[in-house]
C-alpha positions as CSV (number, residue, x, y, z in Angstrom):
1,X,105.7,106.3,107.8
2,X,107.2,104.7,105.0
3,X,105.5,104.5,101.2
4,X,105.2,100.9,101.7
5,X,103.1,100.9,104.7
6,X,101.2,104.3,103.8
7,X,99.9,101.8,100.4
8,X,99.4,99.2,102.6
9,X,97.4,101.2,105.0
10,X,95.6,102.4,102.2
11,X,94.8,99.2,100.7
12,X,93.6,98.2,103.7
13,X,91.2,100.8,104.5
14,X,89.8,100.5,100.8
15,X,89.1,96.8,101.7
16,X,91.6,95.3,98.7
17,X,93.7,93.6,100.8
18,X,93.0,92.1,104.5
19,X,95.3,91.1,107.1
20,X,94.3,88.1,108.7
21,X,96.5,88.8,111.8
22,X,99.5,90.7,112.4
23,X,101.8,88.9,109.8
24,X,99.5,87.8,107.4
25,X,97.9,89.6,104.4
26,X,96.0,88.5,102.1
27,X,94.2,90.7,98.3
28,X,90.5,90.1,98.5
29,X,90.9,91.8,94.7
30,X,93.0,92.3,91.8
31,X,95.5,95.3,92.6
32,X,97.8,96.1,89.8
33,X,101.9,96.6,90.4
34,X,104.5,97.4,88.3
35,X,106.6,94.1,89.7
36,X,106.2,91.1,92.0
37,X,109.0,92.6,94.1
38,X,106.3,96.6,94.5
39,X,103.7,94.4,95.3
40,X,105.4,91.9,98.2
41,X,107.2,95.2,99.0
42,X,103.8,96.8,100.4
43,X,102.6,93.3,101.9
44,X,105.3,93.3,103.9
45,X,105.8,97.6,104.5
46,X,109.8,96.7,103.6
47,X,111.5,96.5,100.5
48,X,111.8,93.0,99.2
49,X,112.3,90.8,96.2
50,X,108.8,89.4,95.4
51,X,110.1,86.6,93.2
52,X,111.4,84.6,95.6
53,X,109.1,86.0,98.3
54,X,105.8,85.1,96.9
55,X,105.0,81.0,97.0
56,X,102.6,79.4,94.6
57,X,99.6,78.5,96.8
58,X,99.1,75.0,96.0
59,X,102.7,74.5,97.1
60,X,104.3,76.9,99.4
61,X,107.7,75.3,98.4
62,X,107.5,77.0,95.2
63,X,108.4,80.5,94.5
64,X,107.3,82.7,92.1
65,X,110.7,83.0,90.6
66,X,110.7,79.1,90.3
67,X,106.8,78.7,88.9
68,X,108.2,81.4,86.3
69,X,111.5,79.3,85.5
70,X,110.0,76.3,84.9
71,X,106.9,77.8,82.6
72,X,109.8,78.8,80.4
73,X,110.2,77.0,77.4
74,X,113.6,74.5,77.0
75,X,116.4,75.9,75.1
76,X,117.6,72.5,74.6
């Protein structure tokens, strides 16, 4: 086993986050990572880049990466 599915085990069994079926997992808390890309990385039990992995949830077109970009302010 892997160290991204061991935490996600884990966080499972401690009841932070929940899978809602085989591909889907959801927090039911706030869990702490050191980067978007650690935390998608153990949602997923694979390495991955969170920024463009995670979407915002009002809009599921928008990344992270974008919602981040665009919160910026203009260097114009």
């Amino acid at each position: 086993m892997d160290c991204f599915s061991g935490l996600r085990d884990q966080l499972v069994t401690e009841g932070k986050l929940r899978d809602k079926d085989a591909d889907f997992y959801y927090f039911v808390e706030d869990v702490p990572f050191q980067s978007a890309s650690a935390a998608s990385s153990v949602v997923l039990a694979r390495q991955s880049s969170g920024p463009t992995i995670w979407k915002m949830e009002n809009n599921n077109q928008v990344t992270y990466r974008d919602w981040q970009t665009s919160m910026m302010p203009s260097t114009d």
